[in-house]
C-alpha positions as CSV (number, residue, x, y, z in Angstrom):
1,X,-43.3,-17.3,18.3
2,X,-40.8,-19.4,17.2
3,X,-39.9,-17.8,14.0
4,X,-39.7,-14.4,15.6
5,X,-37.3,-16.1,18.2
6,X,-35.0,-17.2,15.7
7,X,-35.6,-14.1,13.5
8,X,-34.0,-12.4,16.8
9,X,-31.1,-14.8,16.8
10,X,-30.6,-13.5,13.6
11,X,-30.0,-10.1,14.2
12,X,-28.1,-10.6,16.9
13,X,-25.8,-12.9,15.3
14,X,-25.3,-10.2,12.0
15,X,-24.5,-7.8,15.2
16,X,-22.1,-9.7,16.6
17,X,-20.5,-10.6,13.3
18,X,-20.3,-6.7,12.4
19,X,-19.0,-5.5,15.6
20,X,-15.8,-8.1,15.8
21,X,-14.5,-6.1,12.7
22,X,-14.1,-3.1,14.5
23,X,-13.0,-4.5,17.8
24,X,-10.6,-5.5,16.1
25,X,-9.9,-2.5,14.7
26,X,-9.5,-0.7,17.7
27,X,-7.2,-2.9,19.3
28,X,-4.6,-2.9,15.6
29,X,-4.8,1.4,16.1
30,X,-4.6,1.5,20.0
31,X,-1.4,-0.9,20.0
32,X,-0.3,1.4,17.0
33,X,-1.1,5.0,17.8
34,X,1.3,7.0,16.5
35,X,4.0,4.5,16.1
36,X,2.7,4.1,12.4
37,X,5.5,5.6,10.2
38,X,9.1,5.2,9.5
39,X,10.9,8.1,10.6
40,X,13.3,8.8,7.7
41,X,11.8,6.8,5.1
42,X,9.5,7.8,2.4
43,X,6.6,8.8,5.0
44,X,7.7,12.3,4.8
45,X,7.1,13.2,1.5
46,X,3.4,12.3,2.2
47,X,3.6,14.8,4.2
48,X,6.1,17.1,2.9
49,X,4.5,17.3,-0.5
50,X,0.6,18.1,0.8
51,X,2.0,20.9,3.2
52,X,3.7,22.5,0.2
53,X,0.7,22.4,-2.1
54,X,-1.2,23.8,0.6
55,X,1.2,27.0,0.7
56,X,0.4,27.5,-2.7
57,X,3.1,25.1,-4.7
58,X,2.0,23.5,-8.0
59,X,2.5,19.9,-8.1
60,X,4.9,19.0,-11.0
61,X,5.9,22.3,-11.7
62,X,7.3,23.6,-8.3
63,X,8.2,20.0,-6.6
64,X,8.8,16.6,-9.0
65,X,6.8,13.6,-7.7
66,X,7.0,10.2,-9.4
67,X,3.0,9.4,-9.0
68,X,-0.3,10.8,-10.1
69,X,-1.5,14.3,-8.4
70,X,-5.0,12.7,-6.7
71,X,-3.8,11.8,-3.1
72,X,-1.4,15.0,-2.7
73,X,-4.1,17.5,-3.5
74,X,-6.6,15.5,-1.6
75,X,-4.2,15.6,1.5
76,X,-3.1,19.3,1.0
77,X,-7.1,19.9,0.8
78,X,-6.7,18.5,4.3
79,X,-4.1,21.2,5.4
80,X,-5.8,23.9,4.2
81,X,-8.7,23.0,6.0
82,X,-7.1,21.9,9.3
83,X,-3.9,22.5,9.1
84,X,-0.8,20.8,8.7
85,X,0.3,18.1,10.9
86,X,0.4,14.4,11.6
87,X,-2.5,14.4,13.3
88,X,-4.7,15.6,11.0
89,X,-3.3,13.6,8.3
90,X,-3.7,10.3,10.5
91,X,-7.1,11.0,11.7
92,X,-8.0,11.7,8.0
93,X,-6.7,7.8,6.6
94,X,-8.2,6.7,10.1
95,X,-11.7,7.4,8.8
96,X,-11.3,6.3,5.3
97,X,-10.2,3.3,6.5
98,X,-13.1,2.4,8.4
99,X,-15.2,3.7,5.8
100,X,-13.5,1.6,3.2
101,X,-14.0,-1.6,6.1
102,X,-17.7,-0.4,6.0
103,X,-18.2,-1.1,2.7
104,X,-16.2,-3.9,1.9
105,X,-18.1,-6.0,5.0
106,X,-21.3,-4.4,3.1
107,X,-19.8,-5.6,0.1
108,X,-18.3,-9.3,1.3
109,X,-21.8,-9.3,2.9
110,X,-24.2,-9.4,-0.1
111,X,-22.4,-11.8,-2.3
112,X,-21.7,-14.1,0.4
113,X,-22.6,-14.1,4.0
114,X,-22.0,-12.2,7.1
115,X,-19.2,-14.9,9.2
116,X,-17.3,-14.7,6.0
117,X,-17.4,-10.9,5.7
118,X,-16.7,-11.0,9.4
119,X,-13.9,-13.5,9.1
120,X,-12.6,-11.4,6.3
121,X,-12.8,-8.1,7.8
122,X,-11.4,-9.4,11.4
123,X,-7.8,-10.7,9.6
124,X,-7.3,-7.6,7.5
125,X,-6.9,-5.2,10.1
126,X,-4.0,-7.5,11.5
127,X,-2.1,-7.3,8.4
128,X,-3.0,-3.5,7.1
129,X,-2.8,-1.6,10.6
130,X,0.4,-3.6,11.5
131,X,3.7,-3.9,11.8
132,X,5.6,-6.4,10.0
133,X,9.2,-5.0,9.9
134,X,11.9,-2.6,11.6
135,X,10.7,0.0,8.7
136,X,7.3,1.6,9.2
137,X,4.8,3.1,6.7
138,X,3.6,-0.5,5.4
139,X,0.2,0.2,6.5
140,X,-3.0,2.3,6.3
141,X,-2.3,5.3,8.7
142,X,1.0,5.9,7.7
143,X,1.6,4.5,4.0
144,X,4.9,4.7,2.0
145,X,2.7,5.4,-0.8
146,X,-0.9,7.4,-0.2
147,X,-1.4,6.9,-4.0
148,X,-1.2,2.8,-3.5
149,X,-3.8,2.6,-0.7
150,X,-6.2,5.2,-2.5
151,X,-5.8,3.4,-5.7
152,X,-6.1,0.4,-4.2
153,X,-9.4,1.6,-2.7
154,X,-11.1,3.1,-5.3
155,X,-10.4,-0.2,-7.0
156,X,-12.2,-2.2,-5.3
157,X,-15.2,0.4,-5.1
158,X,-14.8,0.4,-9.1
159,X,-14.6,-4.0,-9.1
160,X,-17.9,-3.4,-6.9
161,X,-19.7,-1.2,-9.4
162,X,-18.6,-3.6,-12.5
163,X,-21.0,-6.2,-10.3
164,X,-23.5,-4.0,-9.7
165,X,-23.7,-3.6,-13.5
166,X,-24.0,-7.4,-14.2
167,X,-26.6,-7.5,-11.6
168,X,-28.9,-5.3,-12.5
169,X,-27.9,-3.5,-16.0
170,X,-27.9,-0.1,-14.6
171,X,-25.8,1.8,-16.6
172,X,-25.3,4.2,-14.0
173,X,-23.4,2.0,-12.3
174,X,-21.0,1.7,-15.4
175,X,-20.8,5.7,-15.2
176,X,-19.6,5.2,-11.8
177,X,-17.4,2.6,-12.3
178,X,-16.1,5.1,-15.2
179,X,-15.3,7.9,-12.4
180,X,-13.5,5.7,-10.2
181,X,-11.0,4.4,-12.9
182,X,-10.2,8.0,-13.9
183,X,-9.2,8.5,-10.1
184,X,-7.1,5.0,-9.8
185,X,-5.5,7.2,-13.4
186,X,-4.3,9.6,-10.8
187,X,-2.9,7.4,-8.4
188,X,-0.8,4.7,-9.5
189,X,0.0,4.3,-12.9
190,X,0.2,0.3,-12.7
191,X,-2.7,-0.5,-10.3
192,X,-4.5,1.6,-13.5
193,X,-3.1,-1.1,-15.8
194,X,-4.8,-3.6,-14.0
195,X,-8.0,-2.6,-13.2
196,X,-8.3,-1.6,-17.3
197,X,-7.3,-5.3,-17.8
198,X,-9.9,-6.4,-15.0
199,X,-12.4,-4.3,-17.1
200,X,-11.6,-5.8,-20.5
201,X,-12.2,-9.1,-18.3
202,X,-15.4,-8.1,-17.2
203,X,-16.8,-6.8,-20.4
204,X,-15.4,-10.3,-22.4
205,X,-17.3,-12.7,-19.9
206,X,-20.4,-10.9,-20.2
207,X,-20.6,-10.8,-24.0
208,X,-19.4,-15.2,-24.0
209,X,-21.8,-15.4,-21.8
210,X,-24.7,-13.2,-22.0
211,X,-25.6,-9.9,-23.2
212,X,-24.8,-9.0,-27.2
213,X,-22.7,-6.4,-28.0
214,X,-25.1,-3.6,-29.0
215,X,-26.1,-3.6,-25.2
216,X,-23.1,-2.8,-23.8
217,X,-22.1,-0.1,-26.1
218,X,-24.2,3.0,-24.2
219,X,-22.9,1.8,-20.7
220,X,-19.2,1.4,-22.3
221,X,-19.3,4.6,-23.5
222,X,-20.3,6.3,-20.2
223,X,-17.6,4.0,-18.6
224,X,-15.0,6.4,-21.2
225,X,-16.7,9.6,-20.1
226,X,-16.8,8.9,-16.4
227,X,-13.0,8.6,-16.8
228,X,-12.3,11.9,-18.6
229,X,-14.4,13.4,-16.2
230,X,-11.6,13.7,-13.2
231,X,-8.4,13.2,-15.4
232,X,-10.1,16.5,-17.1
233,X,-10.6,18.6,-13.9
234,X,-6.8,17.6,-13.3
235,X,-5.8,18.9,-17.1
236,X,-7.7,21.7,-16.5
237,X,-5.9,23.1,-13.5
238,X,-2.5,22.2,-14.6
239,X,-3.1,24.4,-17.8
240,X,-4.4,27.3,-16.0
241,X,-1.2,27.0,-13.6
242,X,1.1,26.6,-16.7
243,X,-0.1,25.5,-20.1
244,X,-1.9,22.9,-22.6
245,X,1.5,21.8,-23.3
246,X,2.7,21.9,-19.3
247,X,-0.4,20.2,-18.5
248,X,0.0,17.4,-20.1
249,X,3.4,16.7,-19.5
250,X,2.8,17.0,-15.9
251,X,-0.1,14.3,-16.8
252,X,2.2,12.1,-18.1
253,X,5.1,12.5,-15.6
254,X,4.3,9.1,-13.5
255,X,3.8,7.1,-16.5
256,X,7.3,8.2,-17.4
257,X,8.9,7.1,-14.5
258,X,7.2,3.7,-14.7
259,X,8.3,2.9,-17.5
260,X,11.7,4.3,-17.4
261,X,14.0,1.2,-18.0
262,X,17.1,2.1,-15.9
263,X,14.8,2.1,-12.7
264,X,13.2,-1.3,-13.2
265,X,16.5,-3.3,-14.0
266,X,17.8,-1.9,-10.4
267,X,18.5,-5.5,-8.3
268,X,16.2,-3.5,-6.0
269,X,13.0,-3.9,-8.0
270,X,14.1,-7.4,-9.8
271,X,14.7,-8.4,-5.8
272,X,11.3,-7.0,-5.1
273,X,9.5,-9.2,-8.3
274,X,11.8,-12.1,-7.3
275,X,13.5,-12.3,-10.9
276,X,16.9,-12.3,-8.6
277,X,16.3,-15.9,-7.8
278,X,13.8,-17.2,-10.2
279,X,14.8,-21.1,-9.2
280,X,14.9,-20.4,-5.7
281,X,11.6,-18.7,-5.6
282,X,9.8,-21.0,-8.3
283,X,10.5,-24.2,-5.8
284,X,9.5,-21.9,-3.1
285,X,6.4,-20.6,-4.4
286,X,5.5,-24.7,-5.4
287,X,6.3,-26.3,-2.5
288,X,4.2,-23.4,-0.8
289,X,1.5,-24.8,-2.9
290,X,1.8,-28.3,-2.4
291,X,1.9,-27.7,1.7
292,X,-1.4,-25.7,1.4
293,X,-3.5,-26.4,-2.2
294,X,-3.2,-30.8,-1.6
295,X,-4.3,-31.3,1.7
296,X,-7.4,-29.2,0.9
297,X,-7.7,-30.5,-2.7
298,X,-7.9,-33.9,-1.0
299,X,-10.3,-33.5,1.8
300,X,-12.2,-31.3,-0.7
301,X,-12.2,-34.5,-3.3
302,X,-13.3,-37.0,0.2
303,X,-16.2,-34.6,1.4
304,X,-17.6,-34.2,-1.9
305,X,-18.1,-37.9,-2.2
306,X,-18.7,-38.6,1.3
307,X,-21.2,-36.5,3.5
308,X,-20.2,-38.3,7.1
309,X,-16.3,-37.5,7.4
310,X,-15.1,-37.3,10.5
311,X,-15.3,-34.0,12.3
312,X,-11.8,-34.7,13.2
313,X,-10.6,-34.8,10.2
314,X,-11.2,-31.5,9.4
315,X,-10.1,-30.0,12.2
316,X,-6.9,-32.2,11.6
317,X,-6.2,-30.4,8.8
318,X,-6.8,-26.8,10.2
319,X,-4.4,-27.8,12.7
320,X,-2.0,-28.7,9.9
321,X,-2.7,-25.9,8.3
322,X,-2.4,-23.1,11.2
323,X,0.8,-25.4,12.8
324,X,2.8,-24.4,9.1
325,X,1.5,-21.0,8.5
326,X,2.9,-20.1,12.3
327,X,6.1,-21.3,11.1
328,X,6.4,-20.6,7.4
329,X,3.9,-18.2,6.7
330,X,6.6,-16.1,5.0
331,X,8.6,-19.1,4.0
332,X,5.7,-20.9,2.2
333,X,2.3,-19.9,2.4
334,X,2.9,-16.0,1.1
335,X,5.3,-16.8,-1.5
336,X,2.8,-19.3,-2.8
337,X,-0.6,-16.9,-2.6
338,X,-0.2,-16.4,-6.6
339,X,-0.2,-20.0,-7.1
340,X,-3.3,-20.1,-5.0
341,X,-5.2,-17.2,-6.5
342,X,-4.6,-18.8,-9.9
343,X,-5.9,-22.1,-8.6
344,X,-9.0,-20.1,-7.3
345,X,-9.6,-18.3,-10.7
346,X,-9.5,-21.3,-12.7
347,X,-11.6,-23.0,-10.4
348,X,-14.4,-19.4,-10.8
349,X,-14.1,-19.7,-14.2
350,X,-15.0,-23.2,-14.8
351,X,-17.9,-22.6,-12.2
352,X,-19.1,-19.7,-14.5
353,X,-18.4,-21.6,-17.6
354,X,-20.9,-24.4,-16.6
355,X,-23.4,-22.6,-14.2
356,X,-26.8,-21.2,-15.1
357,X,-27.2,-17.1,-15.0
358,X,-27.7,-17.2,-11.5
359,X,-24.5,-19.6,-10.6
360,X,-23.2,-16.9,-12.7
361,X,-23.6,-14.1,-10.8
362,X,-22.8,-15.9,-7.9
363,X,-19.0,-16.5,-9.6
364,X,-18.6,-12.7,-11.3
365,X,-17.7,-10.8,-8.1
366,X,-15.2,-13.1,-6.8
367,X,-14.1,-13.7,-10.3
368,X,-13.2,-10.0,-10.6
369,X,-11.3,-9.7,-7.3
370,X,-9.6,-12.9,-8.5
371,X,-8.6,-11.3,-11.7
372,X,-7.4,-8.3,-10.0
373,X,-5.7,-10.1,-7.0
374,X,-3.5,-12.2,-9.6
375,X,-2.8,-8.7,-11.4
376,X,-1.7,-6.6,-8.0
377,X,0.5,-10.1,-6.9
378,X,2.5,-9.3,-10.5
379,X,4.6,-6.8,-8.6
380,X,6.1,-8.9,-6.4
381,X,5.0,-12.3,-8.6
382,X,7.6,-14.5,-7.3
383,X,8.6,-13.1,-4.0
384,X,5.2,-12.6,-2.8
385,X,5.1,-11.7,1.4
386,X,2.5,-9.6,3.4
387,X,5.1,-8.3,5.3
388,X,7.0,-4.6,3.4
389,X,4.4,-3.9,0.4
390,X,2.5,-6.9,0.9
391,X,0.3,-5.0,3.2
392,X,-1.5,-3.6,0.4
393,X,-0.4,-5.7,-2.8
394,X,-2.2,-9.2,-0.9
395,X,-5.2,-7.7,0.9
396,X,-7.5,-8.2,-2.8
397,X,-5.9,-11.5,-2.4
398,X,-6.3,-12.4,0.9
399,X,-10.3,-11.3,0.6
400,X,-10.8,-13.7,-2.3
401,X,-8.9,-16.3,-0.1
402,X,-11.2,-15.8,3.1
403,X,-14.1,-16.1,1.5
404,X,-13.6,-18.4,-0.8
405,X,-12.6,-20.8,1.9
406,X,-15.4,-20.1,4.7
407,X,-18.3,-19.4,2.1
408,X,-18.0,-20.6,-1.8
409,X,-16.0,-24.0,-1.0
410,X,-18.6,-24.7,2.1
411,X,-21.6,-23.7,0.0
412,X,-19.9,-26.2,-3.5
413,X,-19.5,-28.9,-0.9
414,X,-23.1,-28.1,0.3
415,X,-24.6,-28.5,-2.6
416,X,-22.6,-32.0,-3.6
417,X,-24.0,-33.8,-0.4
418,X,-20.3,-33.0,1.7
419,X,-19.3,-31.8,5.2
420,X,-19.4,-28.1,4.2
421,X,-20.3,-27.0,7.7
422,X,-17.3,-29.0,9.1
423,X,-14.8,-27.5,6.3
424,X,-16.5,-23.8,7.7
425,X,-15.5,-24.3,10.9
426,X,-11.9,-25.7,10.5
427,X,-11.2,-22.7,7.8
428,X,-12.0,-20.5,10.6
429,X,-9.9,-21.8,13.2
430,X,-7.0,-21.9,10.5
431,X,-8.2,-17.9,9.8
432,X,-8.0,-17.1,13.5
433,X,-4.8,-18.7,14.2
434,X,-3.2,-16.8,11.6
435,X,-4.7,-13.6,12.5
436,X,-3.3,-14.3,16.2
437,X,0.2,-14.6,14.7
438,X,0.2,-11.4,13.2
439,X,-1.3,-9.7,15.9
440,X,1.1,-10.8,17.8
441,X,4.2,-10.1,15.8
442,X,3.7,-6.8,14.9
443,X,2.2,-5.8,18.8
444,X,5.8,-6.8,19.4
445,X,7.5,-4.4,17.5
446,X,5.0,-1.6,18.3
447,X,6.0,-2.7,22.1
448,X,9.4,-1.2,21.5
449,X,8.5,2.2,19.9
450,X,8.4,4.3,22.8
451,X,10.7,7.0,22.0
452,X,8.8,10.3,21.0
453,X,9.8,12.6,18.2
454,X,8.7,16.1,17.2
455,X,9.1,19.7,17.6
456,X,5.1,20.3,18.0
457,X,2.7,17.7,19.7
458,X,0.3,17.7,16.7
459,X,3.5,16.1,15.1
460,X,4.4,13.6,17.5
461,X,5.8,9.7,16.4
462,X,6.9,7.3,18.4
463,X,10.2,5.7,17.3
464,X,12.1,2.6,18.5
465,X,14.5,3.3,21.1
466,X,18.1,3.2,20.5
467,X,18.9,-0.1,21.4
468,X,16.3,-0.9,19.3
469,X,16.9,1.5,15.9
470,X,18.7,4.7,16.7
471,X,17.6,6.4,13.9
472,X,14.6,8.2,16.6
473,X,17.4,9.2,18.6
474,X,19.4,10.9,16.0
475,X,16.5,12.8,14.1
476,X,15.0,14.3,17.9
477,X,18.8,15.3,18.2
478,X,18.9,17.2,14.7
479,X,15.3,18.6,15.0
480,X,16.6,20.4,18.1
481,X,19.6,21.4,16.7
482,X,17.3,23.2,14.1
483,X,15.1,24.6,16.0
484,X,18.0,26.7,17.7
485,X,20.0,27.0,15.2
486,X,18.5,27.8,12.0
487,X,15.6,30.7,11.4
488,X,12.2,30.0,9.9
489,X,12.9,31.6,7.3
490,X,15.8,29.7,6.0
491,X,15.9,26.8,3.7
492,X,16.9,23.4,4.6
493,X,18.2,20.1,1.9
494,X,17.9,16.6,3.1
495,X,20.3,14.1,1.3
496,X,19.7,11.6,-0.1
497,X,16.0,11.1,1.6
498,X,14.7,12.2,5.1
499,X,12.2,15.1,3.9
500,X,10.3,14.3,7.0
501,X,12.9,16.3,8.8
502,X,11.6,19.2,6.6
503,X,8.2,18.6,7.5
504,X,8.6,18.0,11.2
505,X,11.0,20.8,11.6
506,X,8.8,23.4,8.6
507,X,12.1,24.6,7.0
508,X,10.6,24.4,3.3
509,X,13.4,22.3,0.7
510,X,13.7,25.1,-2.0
511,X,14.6,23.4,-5.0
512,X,11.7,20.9,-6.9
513,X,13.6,17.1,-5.6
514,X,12.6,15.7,-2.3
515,X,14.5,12.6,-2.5
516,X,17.8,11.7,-4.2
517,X,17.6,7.6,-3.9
518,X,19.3,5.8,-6.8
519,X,15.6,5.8,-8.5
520,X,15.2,9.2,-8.6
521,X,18.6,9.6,-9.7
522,X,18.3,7.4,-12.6
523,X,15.1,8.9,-13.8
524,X,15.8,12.6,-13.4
525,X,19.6,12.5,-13.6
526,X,22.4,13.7,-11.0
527,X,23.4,16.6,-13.6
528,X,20.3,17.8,-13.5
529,X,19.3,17.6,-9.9
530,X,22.7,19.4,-9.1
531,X,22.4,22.3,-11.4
532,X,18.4,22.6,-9.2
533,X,21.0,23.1,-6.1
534,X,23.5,25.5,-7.4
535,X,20.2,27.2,-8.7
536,X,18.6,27.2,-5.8
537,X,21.0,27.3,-3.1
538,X,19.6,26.1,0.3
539,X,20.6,27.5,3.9
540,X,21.3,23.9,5.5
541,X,22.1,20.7,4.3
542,X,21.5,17.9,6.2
543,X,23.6,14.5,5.1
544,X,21.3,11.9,6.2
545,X,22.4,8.0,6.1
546,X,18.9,5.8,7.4
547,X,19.4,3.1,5.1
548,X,21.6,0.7,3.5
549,X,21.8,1.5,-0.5
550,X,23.1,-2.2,-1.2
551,X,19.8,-3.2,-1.9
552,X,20.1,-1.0,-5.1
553,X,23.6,-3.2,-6.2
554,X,25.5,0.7,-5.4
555,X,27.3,1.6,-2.6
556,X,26.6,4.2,-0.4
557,X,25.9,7.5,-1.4
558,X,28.1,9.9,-2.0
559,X,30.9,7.5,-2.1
560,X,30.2,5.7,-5.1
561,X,30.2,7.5,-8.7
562,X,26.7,6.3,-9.6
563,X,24.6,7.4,-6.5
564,X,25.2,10.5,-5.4
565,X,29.4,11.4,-5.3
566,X,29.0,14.7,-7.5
567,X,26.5,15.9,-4.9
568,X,28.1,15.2,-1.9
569,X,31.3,16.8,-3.6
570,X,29.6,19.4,-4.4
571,X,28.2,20.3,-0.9
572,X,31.2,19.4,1.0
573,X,32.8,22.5,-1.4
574,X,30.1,25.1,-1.1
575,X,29.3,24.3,2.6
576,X,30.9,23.2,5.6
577,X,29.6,20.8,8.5
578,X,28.7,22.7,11.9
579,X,27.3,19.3,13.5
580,X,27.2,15.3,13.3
581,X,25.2,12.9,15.3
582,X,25.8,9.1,15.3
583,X,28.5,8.1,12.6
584,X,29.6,10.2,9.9
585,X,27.7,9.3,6.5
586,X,30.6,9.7,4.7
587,X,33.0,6.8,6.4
588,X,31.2,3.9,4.1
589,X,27.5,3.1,5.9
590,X,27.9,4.9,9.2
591,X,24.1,5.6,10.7
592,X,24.2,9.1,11.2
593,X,23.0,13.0,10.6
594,X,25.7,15.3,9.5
595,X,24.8,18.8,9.0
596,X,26.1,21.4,6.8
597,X,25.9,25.2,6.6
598,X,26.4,27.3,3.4
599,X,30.0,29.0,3.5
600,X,30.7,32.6,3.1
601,X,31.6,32.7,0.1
602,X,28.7,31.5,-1.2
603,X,26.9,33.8,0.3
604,X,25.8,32.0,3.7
605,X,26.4,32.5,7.6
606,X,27.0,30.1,10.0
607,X,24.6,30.2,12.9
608,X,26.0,30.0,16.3
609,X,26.2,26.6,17.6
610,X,24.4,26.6,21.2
């Protein structure tokens, strides 16, 4: 009777610990419904692209796009299924989202336990569904980047099936594995990179450790032919929409501008890497570690020696610890997270070095996310944050970190005689503090987007108000303009980025560019992006300034010779502006929508203004 009690306990306890995940969950997307994306930036060309594949446009060919082809055709699959909109879009990442939380607390679950897939699955939603910033899109609903959340994904399902494989042998699993990397191929070029290197890993620990090489030959090879497989479905479609030879250069169009040199010496991307400061963030990034990795080296050192500590003293140092990551959380403890994933992996690996098969297998599925946290962290190496693209680039990271804190080090210090139990609990108070802080700072910027913006209600967003941003304000105004003003059937040009208005207001862009940033500039060329406008002459032209282009080391665009002057000259001689909202773009870095129609004489007619 009393083994079925606790038996019952049991279950009720793994209930509880599953269902905290997705209350939590619901309350990141209820404080965040609709209020998800940015409303000029980069959001709209995950939609823009998607809604013109789905009208019958060829990826590559008919519209440039700097990353692989996988997430656009999976989201115009969506339009032509349910139509176009924002809705169906956000309901779509709504339910991989909470199929990907599914498995990774079914994941988190097996190779450690059920409070620290809990635990682990409770904080992520703060950081992935939130808002961190006065830009939107750095989260799960309403990504910058589909490709870096579906990579990022399929990753893990891939890191997952590499376990699996050193589990149980199956090659299938391998095979699998195989399939997933060939998809991460067709989403972002460097999260590829890393999961090949996390493979290599993988396959090098085995063979030190365990199995000879002739044993892992079939399953390697079904590894390679799981890859073709989708990367060859992807050939094959190009080709019969162009040719062998079109095919594979629209294959090997992302990789191109990845490793284009002129975009990754921009002091945007050394700024993002922190190669900008390298002192400032090196003594950042260490003291970071010596604020967070001592303390817990030290009572780690005490408890393993010393099974009665004080309770206090535990909880002493998750007060500590919460008390400086409320305060310097982005000062300190993100900028140090590669320090402390390193620490972690070193510590794995001499674990798996010295353990018997099954201490092992315990270490290998931590030791891959390890591996591959360290590898995603590269990007932004020595300005790591969680807030901008840390929302994807530190949730590997911040899984290895959860439950290597509220399971491994509580089950080492277990099994050395220490206060493991005690070091649980304070890891989770320090978890839940953190998690609070989050939740609160981004409910307080979603408390200020109240301003709705669309032309259909499928399409709705909810900007800032104007006090706030009045960027919401100005794009509702120029939507309505449109819609008055300018017939379906015309084309519309958004410089130097703002395709969402395209999207929002369906005036199709008709030449192959969708944004005209200083990247895309440097990789395709200004020459050539003009001659695609004289070419392919649009109706409107909408001059649209959302965003300071300092962070690029240019000023702004159309003002300065290397981003964007012999556009904006060109436009402001072939059309003339009918309407401006907020500042004029063109007086230095006015916020504002100017909009131009085609003249006469090129062959264009003015709409009445009403």
């Amino acid at each position: 009777m009393m083994q079925s009690n606790r038996q019952k306990q049991a279950r009720i306890a793994e209930i509880i610990m599953a269902v905290i995940p997705i209350m939590v969950i619901v309350t990141m997307l209820t404080l965040g419904w609709r209020k998800w994306p940015d409303i000029l930036v980069d959001f709209g060309r995950e939609m823009y692209l998607p809604w013109q594949v789905s009208a019958g446009k060829v990826l590559y060919r008919d519209l440039e796009h700097v990353f692989g082809p996988l997430s656009v055709y999976a989201n115009a699959a969506l339009f032509s299924l349910f139509g176009s909109s924002f809705t169906v879009l956000f309901t779509a990442n709504i339910i991989i989202y909470v199929l990907f939380m599914i498995f990774l607390y079914y994941f988190l679950r097996q190779i450690s336990s059920s409070v620290a897939a809990s635990v682990t699955c409770s904080f992520l939603p703060v950081v992935t569904l939130s808002q961190n910033t006065i830009g939107g899109n750095y989260n799960f609903i309403s990504p910058y980047s589909h490709e870096a959340i579906h990579g990022l994904m399929l990753s893990m399902l891939l890191l997952y099936q590499l376990w699996r494989f050193s589990a149980n042998g199956r090659s299938l699993h391998l095979f699998v594995g195989g399939v997933l990397f060939g998809c991460v191929l067709l989403t972002r070029v460097e999260i590829a990179l890393i999961v090949f290197i996390v493979t290599i890993s993988f396959i090098v620990l085995l063979q030190l450790r365990s199995s000879p090489s002739t044993r892992l030959l079939v399953p390697v090879l079904l590894f390679a032919v799981g890859t073709l497989l989708p990367i060859a479905a992807f050939a094959a479609y190009f080709t019969s929409v162009s040719s062998a030879a079109g095919s594979l250069q629209f294959m090997l169009s992302p990789w191109r501008f990845m490793l284009d040199p002129g975009i990754t010496a921009t002091s945007f991307y050394r700024a993002g890497m922190g190669l900008d400061d390298l002192s400032g963030n090196l003594l950042r990034m260490s003291t970071g570690g010596a604020i967070y990795l001592l303390p817990l080296f030290v009572l780690m050192v005490m408890s393993s020696r010393r099974n009665n500590l004080p309770k206090w003293l535990y909880f002493a140092l998750a007060i500590y610890l919460s008390v400086s990551a409320w305060f310097w959380s982005d000062k300190f403890l993100f900028p140090a997270l590669p320090l402390i994933v390193a620490v972690i992996m070193l510590f794995l690996l001499c674990d798996y070095w010295r353990g018997d098969s099954a201490q092992r297998q315990t270490v290998i599925p931590l030791l891959l996310i390890a591996i591959f946290s360290l590898g995603v962290l590269s990007k932004m190496l020595l300005n790591c944050r969680i807030y901008q693209y840390g929302f994807y680039i530190t949730l590997p990271a911040l899984v290895l970190v959860s439950v290597v804190l509220i399971w491994y080090l509580p089950h080492w210090l277990e099994k050395r005689g220490g206060g493991g139990t005690n070091f649980r609990r304070a890891m989770i108070l320090f978890l839940v503090v953190l998690s609070v802080h989050y939740l609160w700072k981004g409910a307080g910027f979603f408390r200020l987007k109240t301003y709705p913006v669309a032309l259909a209600q499928n399409d709705r967003i909810m900007a800032f108000q104007e006090a706030t941003d009045a960027r919401g304000l100005l794009v509702d105004k120029a939507l309505q303009w449109i819609d008055r003003n300018v017939p379906r059937n015309q084309s519309m040009l958004v410089v130097p980025e703002g395709v969402l208005l395209n999207f929002l207001a369906r005036r199709e862009n008709p030449t192959r560019y969708n944004n005209f940033m200083l990247p895309e500039l440097i990789h395709y060329g200004e020459d050539a992006i003009l001659r695609e406008f004289i070419l392919h002459q649009p109706d409107v032209v909408l001059f649209v300034l959302g965003k300071d282009s300092s962070e690029y080391g240019v000023g702004p665009f159309g003002l300065d010779p290397d981003n964007g002057k012999m556009i904006v000259d060109w436009i402001e001689s072939a059309y003339h502006p009918v309407m401006t909202y907020g500042g004029d773009p063109l007086e230095g870095n006015a916020l504002g929508i100017k909009i131009y129609y085609q003249n006469v004489a090129h062959g264009g007619n003015a709409p009445g203004v009403r």
